[in-house]
C-alpha positions as CSV (number, residue, x, y, z in Angstrom):
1,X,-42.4,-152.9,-73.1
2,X,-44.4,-155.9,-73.9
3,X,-44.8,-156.9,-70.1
4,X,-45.8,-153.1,-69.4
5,X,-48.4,-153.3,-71.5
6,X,-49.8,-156.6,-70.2
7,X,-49.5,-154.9,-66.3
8,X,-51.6,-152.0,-68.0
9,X,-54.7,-154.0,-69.5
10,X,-54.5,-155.9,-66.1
11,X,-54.8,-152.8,-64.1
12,X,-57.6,-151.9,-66.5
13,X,-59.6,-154.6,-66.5
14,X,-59.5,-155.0,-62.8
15,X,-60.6,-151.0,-62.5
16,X,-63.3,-151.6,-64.9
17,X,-64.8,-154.9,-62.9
18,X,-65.0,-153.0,-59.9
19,X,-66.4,-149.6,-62.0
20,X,-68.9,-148.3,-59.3
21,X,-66.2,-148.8,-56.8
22,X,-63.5,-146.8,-58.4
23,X,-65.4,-144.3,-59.3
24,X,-66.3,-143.3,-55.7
25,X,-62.1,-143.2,-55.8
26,X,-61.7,-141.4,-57.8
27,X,-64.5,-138.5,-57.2
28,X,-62.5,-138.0,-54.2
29,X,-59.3,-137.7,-56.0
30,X,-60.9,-135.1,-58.7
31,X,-62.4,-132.9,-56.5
32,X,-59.5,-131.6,-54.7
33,X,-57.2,-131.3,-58.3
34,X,-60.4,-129.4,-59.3
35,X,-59.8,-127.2,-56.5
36,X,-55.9,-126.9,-57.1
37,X,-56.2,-126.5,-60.8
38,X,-58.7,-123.8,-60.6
39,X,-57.1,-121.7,-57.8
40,X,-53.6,-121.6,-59.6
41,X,-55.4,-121.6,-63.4
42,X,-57.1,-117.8,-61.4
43,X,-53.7,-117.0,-59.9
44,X,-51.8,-117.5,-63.4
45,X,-54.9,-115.1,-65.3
46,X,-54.6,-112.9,-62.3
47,X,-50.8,-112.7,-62.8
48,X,-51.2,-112.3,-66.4
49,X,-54.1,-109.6,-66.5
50,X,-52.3,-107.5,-63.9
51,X,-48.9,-107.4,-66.1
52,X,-50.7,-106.9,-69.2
53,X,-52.4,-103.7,-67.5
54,X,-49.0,-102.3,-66.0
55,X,-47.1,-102.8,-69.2
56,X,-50.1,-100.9,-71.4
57,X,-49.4,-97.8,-68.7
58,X,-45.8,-98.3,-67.5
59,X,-44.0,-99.3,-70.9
60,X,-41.3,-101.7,-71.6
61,X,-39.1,-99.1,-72.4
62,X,-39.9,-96.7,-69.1
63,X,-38.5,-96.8,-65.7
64,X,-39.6,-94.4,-62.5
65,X,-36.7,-92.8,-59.9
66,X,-38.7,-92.9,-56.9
67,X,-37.3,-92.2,-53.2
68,X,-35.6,-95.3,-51.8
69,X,-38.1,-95.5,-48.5
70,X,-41.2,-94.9,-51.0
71,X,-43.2,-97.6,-49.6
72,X,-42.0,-97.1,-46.0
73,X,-44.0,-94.7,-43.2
74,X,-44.0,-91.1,-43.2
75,X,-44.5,-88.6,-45.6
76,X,-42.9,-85.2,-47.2
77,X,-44.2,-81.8,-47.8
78,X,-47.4,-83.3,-48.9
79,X,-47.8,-85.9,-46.9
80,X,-48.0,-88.3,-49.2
81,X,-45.6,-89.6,-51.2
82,X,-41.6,-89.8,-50.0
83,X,-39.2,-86.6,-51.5
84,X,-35.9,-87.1,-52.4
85,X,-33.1,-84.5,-54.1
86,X,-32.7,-84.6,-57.8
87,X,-30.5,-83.6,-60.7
88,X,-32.9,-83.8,-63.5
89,X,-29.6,-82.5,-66.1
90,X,-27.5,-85.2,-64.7
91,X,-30.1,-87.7,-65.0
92,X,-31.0,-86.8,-69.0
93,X,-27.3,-87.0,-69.7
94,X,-26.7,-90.6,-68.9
95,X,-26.0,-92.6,-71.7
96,X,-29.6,-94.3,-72.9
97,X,-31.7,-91.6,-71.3
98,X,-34.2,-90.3,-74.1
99,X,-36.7,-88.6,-71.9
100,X,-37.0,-87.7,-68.2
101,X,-39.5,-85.5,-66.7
102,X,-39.9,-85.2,-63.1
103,X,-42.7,-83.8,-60.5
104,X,-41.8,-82.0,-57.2
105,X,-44.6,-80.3,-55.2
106,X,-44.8,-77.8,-52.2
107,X,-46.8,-75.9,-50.0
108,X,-47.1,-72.0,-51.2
109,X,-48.8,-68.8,-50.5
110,X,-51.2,-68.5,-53.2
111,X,-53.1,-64.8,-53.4
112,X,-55.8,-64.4,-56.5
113,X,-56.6,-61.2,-57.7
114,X,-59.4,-59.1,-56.0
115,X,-63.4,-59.9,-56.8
116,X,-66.2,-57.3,-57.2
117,X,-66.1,-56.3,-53.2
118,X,-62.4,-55.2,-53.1
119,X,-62.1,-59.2,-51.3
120,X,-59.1,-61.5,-52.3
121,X,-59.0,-64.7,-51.5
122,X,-55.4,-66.1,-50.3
123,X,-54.3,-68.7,-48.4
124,X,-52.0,-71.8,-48.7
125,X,-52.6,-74.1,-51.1
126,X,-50.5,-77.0,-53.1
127,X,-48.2,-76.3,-55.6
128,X,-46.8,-78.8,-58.1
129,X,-44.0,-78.5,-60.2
130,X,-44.4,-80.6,-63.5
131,X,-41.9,-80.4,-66.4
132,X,-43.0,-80.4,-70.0
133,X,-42.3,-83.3,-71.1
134,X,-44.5,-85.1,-68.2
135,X,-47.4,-84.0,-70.3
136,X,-46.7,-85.1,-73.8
137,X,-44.2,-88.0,-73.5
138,X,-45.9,-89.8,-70.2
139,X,-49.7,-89.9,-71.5
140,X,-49.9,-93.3,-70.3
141,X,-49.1,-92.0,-66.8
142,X,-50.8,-88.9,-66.6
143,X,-54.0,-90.0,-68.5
144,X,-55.3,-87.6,-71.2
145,X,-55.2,-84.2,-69.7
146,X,-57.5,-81.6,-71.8
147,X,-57.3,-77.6,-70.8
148,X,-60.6,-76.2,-71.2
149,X,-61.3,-73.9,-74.9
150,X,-58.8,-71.1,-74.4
151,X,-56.1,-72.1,-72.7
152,X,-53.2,-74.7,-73.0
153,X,-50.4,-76.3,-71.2
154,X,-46.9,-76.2,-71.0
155,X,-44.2,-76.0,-73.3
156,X,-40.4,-76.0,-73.2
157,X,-39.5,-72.3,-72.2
158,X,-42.0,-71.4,-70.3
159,X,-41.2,-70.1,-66.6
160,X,-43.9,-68.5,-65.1
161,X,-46.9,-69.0,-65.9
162,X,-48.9,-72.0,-64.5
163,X,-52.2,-73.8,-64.8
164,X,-55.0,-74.3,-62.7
165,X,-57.5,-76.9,-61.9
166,X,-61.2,-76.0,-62.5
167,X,-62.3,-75.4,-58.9
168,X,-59.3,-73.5,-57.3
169,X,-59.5,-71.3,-60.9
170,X,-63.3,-70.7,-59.4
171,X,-62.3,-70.3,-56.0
172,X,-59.9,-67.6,-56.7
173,X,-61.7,-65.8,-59.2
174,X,-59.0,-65.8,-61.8
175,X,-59.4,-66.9,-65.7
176,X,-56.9,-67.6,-68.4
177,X,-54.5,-64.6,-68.9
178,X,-54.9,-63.2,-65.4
179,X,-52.4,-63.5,-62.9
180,X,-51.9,-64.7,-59.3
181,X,-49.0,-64.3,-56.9
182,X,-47.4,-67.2,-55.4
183,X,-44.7,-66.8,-52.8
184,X,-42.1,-69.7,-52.0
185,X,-39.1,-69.8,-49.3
186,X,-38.2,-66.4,-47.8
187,X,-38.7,-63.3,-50.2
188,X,-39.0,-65.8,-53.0
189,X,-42.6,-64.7,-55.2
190,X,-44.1,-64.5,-58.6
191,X,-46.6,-63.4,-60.6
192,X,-48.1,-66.2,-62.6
193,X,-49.8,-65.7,-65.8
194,X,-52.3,-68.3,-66.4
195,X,-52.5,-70.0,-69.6
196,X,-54.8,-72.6,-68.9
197,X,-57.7,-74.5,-67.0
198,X,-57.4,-78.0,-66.9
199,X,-61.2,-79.4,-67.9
200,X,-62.6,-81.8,-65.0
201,X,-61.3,-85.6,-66.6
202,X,-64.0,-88.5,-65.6
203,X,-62.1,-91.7,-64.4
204,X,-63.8,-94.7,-65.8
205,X,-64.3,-97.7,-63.5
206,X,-61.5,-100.6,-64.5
207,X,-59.7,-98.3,-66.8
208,X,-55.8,-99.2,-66.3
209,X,-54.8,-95.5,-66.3
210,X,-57.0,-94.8,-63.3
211,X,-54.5,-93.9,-60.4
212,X,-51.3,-92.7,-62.3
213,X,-53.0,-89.1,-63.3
214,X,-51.3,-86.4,-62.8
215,X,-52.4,-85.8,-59.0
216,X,-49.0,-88.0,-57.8
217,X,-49.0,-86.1,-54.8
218,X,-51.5,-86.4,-51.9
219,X,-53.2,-82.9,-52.8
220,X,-57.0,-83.1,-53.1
221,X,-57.7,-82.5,-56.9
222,X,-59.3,-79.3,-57.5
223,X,-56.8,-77.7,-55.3
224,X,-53.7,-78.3,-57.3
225,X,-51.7,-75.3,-59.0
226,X,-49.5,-76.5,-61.2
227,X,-46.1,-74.7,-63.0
228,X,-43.1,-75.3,-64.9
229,X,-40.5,-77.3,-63.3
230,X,-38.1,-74.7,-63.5
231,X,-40.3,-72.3,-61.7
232,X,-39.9,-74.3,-58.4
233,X,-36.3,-73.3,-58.6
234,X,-37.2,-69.7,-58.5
235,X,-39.5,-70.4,-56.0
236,X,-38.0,-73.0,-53.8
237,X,-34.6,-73.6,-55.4
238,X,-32.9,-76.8,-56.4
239,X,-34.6,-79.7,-56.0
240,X,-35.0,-81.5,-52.7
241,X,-38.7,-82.1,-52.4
242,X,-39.0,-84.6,-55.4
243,X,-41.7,-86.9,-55.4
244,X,-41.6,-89.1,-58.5
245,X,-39.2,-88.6,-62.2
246,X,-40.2,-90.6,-65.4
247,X,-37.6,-91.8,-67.9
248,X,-37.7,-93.4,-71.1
249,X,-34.9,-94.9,-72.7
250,X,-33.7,-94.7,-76.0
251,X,-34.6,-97.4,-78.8
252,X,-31.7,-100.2,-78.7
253,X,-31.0,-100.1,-74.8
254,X,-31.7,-102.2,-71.8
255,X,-33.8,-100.5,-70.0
256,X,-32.5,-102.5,-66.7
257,X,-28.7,-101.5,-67.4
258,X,-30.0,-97.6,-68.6
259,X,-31.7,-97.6,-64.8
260,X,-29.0,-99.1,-63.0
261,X,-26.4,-96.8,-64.3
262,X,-28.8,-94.1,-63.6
263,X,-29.2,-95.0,-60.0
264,X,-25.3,-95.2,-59.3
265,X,-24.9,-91.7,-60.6
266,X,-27.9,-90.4,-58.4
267,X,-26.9,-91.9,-55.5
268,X,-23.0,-90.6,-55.9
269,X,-24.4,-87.6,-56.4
270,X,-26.2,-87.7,-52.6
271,X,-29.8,-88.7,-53.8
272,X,-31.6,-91.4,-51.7
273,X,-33.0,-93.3,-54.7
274,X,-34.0,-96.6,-56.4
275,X,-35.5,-97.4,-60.1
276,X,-38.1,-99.0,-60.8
277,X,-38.7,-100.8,-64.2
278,X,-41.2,-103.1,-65.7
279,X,-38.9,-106.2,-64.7
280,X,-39.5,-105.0,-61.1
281,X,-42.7,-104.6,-61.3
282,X,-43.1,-107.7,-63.0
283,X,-41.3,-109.6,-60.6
284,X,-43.3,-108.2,-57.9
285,X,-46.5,-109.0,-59.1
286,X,-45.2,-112.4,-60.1
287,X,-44.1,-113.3,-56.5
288,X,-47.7,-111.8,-55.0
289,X,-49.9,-113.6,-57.0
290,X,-47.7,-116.9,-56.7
291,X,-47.5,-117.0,-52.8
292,X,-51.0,-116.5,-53.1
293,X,-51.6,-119.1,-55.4
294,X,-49.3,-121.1,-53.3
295,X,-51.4,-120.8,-50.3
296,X,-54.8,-121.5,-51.8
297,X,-53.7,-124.4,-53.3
298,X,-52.2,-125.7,-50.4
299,X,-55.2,-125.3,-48.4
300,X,-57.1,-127.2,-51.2
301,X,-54.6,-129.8,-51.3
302,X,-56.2,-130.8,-47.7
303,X,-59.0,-132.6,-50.1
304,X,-55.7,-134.4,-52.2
305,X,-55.2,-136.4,-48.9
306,X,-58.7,-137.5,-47.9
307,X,-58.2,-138.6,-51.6
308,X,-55.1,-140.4,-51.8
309,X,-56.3,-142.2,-48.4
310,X,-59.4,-143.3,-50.2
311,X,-57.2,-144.4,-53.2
312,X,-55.5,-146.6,-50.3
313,X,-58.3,-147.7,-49.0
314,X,-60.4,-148.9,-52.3
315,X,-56.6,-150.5,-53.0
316,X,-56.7,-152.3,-49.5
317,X,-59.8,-153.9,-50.3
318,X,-58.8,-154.7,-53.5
319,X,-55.9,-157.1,-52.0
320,X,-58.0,-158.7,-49.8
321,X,-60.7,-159.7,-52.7
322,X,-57.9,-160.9,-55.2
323,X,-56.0,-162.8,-52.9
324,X,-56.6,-166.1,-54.2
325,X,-56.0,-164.5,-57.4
326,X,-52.4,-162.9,-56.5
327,X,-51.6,-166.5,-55.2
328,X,-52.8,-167.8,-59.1
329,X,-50.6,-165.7,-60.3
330,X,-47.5,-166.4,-58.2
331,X,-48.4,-169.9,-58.5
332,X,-47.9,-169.7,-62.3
333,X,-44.3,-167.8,-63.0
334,X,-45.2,-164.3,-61.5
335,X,-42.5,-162.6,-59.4
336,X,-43.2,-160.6,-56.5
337,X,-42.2,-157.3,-58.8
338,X,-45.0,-158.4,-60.8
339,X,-47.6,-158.3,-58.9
340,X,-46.2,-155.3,-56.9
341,X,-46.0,-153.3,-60.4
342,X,-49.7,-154.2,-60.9
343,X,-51.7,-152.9,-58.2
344,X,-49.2,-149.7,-57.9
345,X,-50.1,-149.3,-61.7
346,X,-53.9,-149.8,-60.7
347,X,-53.8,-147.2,-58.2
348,X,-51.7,-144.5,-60.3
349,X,-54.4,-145.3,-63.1
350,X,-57.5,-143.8,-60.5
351,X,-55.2,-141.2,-59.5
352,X,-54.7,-139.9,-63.4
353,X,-58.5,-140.7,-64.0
354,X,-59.6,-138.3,-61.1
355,X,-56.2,-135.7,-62.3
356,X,-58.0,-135.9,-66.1
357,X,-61.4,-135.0,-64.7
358,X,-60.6,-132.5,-61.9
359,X,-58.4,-130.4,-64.5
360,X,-61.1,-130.6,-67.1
361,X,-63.4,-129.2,-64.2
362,X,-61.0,-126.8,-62.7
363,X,-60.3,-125.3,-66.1
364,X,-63.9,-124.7,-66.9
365,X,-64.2,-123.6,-63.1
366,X,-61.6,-120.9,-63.7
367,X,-63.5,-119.9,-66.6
368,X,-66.8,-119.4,-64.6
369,X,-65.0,-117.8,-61.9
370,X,-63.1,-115.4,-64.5
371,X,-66.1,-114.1,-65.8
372,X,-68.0,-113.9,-62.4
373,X,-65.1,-111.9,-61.3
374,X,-65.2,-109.5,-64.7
375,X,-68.5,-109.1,-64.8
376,X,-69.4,-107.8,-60.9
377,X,-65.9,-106.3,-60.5
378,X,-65.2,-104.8,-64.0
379,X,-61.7,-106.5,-64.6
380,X,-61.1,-108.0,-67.4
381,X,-59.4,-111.7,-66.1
382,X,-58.0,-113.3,-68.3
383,X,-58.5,-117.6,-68.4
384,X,-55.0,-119.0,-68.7
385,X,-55.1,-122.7,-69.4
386,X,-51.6,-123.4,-68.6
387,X,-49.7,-126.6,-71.1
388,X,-47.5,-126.9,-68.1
389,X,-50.0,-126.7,-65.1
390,X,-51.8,-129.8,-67.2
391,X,-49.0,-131.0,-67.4
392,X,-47.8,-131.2,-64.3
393,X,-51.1,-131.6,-62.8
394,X,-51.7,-134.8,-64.8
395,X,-48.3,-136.1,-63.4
396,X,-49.0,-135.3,-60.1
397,X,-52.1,-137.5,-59.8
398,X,-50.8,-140.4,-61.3
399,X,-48.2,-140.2,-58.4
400,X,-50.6,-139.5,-56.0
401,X,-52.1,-142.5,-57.2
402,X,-49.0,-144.7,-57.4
403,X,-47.9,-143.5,-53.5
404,X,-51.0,-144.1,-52.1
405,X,-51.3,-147.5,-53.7
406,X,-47.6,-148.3,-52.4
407,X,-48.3,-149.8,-49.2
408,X,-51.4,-151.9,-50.5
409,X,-49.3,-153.0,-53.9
410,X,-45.9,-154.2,-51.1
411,X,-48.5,-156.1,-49.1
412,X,-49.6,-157.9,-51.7
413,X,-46.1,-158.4,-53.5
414,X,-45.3,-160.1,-49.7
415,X,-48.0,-162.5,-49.9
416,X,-47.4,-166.3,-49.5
417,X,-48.1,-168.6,-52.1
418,X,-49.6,-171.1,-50.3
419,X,-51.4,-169.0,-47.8
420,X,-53.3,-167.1,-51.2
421,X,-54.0,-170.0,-52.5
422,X,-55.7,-171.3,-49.0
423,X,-57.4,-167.9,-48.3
424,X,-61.7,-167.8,-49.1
């Protein structure tokens, strides 16, 4: 420990004699951890901001039955999202299911009652099936919807009735407690009573909710009827033209085990599905932003090279100057480990000097760039300064350090006594 030390004030003294010199080294060494440390320090708030955001809307305790070729090409009814068949009464009697509420949509003939000419307007328009509990339990999903002064939504029971959005209501010239028809598959129609409008909702820029209201399908809003789940089946019958189902779980179970089992039973029941939960998502997001990350860095890590050949360089030049001074010092008891062990030491030491700096600078870089990024794009990044990335990064350099002063500190170790001594 003793002799360690002694190889350390060495390495020291010798940086700080040639001070203007290793500073040049180690600017080159700092500016590409700077680079590094600030790219994954953004990738790591990124990461973090993104699942903080998901799990405020998704929950810990949610997961989504979705159709197993969701993300795939092509489209349903709607041609939007992928449909899939669904037994919403098998589904809420597995074991752990609290809550599951489920959206299907489809095309219908839609006929409003007549206006002041004797004219009604009719056509085909969007219908969407929503059950109940989509509107009470899933807030986070749907976003607060409010029905305009008179009117309300759905509750457990009801079967046909439905509610309209603002400008089809207009279009069609009906108001809450008058009725339209709406005809499904083959002699299939009701009359609808309406019991509410929905009020238009604003969508604030950045808000984490934006997205997951309750236009799921690819309908333009405005246009959207909307009716109890159950009425589909009058209309339609059973469900085949599914496009998303929320579940929450009961307090006390895994929500990964409470989806699985739900999946198995789905699919032996013949529905093409997969769940989604927040470890998923997670996951996901995790493996994005760190290939990402991953790549940025490694492009920055270009400038780490030019570095660590500069540390190789300066360490080159070092040998040459001190090699009377490396033959002193094997003249007098020191062993070629010795001297090898000092230079490599003096060559880590730059390395860590330039690692201390450039993640002092790519921390406070992040930091700018966080807020830069927050304030023009309205997303609230958060910094992370990462124990382990300091860590780690801190390491790093000193190795950098060390391996680029390997081949300098061997050909000095390698040096003949005599010829150092000789050498001017």
């Amino acid at each position: 420990m003793r002799r360690l030390l002694d190889f350390l004030q060495f390495a020291g003294r010798s940086i700080r004699h040639r001070r203007m010199r290793s500073w040049l080294t180690v600017i080159g060494v700092f500016i590409g951890i700077t680079a590094v440390v600030a790219l994954i320090s953004i990738g790591l708030g990124l990461e973090r901001t993104i699942n903080e955001q998901v799990s405020g809307v998704f929950g810990v305790d949610n997961f989504i039955v979705l159709n197993e070729e969701a993300f795939g090409p092509g489209a349903g009814h709607g041609g939007g999202a992928e449909e899939y068949a669904l037994d919403l009464d098998l589904l809420r009697s597995i074991e752990g299911v609290k809550v599951a509420a489920a959206l299907r949509e489809r095309t219908g003939f839609v006929q409003g009652q007549p206006d002041a000419d004797g004219n009604t307007l009719q056509g085909f328009l969007p219908v969407i099936g929503l059950s109940p509990e989509l509107m009470t339990e899933f807030e986070s999903f749907t976003g607060e919807l409010e029905p305009m002064p008179g009117g309300r939504l759905f509750a457990p029971g009801d079967v046909e009735v439905a509610v309209l959005d603002l400008e089809i209501s207009e279009r069609l010239g009906v108001g809450v407690g008058d009725t339209i028809l709406v005809a499904g598959d083959g002699s299939s129609e009701l009359d609808l009573t309406i019991i509410g409008i929905m009020a238009p909702r604003e969508e604030e820029e950045g808000d984490p909710e934006a997205g997951f209201g309750m236009q799921f399908s690819s309908a333009s809003e405005g246009d959207t009827i909307s009716v109890p789940y159950d009425t589909m089946d009058l209309l339609w019958g059973p469900a085949d033209d599914v496009l998303v189902t929320l579940v929450r779980t009961e307090p006390g179970y895994d929500v990964d085990d409470v989806a699985d089992r739900a999946e198995k039973a789905l699919q032996e029941r013949g529905s093409d599905i997969t769940t989604v939960t927040y470890t998923d998502i997670s996951e996901a997001i995790g493996t994005m932003t760190a290939t990402i990350s991953a790549f940025l860095a490694g492009i920055a890590g270009i400038s780490l090279l030019v570095g660590g050949v500069g540390v190789m360089n300066t360490m080159f030049t070092s040998v040459l100057e001190r090699t009377k001074e490396i033959g002193v010092m094997k003249a007098v008891g020191a062993k070629n480990g010795h001297v090898w062990t000092i230079f490599l030491i003096e060559s880590g030491l730059m390395g860590l000097v330039g690692g201390i700096v450039g993640t002092l600078l790519g921390l406070g870089l992040s930091a700018v760039a966080s807020s830069f990024i927050g304030r023009f794009f309205d997303i609230d990044l958060i910094v992370v300064a990462s124990p382990v990335l300091i860590v780690v990064t801190l390491l790093g350099s000193f190795a950098l350090g060390a391996l680029a002063g390997l081949w300098p500190a061997w050909r000095a170790s390698r040096l003949a006594v005599v010829d150092a001594l000789r050498y001017e």
